[in-house]
Biotite code that builds the C-alpha atoms (Angstrom):
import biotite.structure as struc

atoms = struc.array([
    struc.Atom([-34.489, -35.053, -110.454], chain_id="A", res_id=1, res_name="UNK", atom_name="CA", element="C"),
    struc.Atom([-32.220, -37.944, -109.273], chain_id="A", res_id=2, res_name="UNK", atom_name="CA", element="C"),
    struc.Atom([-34.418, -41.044, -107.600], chain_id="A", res_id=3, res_name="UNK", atom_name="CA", element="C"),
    struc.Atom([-31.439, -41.536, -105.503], chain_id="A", res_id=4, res_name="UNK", atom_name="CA", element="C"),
    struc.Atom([-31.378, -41.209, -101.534], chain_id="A", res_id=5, res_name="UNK", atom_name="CA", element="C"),
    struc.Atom([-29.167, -38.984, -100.428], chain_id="A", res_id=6, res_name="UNK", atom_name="CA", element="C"),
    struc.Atom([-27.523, -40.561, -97.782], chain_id="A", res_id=7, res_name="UNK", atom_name="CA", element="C"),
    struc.Atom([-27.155, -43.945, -98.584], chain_id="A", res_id=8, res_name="UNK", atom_name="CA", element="C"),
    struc.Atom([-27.349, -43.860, -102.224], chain_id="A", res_id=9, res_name="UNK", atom_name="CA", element="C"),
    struc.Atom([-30.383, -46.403, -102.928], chain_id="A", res_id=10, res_name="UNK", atom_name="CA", element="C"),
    struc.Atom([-31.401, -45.315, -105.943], chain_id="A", res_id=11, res_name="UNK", atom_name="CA", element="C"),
    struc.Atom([-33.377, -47.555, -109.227], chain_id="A", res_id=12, res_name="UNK", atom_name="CA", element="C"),
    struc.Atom([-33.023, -50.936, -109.901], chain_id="A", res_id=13, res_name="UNK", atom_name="CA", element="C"),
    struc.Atom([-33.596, -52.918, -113.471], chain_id="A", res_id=14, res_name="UNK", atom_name="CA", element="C"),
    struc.Atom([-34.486, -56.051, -114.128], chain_id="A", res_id=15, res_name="UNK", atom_name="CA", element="C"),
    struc.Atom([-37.080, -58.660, -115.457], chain_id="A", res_id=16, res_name="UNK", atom_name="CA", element="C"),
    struc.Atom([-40.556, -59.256, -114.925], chain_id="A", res_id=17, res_name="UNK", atom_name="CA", element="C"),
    struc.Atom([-40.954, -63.114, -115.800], chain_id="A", res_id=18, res_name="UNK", atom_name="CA", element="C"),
    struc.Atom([-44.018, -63.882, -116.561], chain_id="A", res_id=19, res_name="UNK", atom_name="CA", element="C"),
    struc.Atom([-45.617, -67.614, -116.177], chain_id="A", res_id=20, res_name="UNK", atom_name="CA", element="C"),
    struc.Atom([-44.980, -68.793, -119.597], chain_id="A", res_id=21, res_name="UNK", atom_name="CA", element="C"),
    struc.Atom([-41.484, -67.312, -118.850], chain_id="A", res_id=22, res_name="UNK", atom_name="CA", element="C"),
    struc.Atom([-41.690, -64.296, -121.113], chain_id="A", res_id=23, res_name="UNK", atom_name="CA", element="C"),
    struc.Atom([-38.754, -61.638, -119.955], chain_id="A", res_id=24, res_name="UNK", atom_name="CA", element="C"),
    struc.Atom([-39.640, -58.083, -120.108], chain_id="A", res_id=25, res_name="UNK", atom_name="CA", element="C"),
    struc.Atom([-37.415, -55.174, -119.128], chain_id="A", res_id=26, res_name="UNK", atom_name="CA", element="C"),
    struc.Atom([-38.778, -53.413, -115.606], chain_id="A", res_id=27, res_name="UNK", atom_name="CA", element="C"),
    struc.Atom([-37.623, -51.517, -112.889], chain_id="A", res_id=28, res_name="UNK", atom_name="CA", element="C"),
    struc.Atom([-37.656, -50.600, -108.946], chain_id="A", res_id=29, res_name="UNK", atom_name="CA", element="C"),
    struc.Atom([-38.002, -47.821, -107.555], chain_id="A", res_id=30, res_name="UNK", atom_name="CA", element="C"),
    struc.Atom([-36.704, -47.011, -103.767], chain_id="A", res_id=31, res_name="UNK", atom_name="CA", element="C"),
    struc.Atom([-39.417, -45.874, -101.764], chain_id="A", res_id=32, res_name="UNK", atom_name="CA", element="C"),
    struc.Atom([-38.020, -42.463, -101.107], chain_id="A", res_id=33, res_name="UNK", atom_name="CA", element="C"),
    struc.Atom([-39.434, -39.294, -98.669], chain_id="A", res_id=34, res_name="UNK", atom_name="CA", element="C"),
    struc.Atom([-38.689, -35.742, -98.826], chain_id="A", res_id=35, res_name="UNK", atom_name="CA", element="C"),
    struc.Atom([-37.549, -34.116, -95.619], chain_id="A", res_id=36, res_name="UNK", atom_name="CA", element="C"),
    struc.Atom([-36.415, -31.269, -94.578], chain_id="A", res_id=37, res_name="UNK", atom_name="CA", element="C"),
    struc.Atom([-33.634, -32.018, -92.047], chain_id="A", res_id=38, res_name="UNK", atom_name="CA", element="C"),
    struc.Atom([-31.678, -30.283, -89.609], chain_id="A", res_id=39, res_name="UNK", atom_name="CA", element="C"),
    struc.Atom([-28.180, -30.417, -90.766], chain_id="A", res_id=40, res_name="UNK", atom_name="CA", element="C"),
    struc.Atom([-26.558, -29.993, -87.309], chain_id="A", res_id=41, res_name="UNK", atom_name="CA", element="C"),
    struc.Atom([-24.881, -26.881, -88.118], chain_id="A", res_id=42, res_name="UNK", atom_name="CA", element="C"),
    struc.Atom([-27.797, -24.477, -88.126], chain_id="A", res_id=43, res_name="UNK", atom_name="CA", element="C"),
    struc.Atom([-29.062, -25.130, -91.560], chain_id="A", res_id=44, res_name="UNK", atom_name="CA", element="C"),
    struc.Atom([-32.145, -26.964, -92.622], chain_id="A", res_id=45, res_name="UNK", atom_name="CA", element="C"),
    struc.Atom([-32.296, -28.313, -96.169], chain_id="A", res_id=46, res_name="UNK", atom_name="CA", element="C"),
    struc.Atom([-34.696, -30.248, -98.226], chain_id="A", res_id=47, res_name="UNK", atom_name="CA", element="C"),
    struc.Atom([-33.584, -33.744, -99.069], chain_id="A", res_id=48, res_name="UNK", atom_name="CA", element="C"),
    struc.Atom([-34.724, -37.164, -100.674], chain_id="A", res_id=49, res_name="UNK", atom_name="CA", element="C"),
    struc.Atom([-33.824, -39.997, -98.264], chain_id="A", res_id=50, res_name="UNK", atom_name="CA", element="C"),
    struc.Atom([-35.205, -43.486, -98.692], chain_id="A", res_id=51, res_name="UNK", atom_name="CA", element="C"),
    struc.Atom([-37.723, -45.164, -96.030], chain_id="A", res_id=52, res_name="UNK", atom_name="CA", element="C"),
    struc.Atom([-35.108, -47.282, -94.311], chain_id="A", res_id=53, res_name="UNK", atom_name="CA", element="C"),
    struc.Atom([-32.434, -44.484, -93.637], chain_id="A", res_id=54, res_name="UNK", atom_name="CA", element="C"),
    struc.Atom([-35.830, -42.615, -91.918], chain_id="A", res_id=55, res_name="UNK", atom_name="CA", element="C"),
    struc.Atom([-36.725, -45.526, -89.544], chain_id="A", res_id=56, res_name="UNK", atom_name="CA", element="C"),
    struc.Atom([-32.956, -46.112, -88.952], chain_id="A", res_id=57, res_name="UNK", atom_name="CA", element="C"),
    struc.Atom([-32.887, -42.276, -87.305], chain_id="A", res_id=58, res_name="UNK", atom_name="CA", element="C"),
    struc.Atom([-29.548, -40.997, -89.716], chain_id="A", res_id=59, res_name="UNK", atom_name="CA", element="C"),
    struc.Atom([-31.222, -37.492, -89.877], chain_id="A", res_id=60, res_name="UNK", atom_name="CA", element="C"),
    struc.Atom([-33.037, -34.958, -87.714], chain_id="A", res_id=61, res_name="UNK", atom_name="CA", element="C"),
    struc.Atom([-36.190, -33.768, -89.136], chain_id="A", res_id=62, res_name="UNK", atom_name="CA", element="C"),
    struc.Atom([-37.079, -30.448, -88.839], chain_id="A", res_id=63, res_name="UNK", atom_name="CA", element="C"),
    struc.Atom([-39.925, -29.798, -86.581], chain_id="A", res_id=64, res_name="UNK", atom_name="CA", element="C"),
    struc.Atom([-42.314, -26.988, -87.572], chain_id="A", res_id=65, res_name="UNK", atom_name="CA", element="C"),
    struc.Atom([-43.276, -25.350, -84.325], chain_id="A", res_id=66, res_name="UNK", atom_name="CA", element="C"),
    struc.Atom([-47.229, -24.090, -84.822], chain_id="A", res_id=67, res_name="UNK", atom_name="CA", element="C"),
    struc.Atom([-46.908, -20.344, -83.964], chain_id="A", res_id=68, res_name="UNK", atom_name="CA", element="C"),
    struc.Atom([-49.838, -20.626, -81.085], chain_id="A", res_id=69, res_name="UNK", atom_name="CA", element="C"),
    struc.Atom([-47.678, -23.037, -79.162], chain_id="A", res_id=70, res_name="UNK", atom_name="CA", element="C"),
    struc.Atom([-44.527, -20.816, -79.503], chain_id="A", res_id=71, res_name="UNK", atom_name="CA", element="C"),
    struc.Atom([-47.340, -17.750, -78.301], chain_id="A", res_id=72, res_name="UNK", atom_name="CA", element="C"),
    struc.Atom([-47.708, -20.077, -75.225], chain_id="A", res_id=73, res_name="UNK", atom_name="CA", element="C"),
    struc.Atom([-44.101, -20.318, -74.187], chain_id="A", res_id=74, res_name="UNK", atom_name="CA", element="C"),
    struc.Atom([-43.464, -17.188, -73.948], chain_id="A", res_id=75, res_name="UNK", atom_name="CA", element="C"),
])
């Protein structure tokens, strides 16, 4: 599995962690990524990795799971 967001392609980082004696060891950053299952505009919903700013920014519709007693209700 990719640690890569799927829509605008954040994905890991590498680096050095320097330490106070100025030591360099290898290290990396991750994205802080979400799973969602978004509505693709077209009808289909599909499970995807997207990273924490693309969610706040609004690029994709979640898909809202309806509890079945409030869809009982509308009816």
């Amino acid at each position: 599995m990719s640690r890569m967001c799927d829509i605008c392609g954040k994905g890991v980082m590498h680096g050095n962690k320097v330490s106070k004696s100025y030591n360099h060891t290898r290290r990396t950053w991750r994205p802080n990524l979400h799973t969602v299952k978004a509505d693709l505009g077209n009808g289909t919903v599909r499970t995807i990795k997207i990273c924490s700013r693309c969610l706040s920014a609004g690029f994709v519709n979640k898909k809202v799971r309806v509890p079945k007693a409030a869809e009982a209700k509308q009816d």
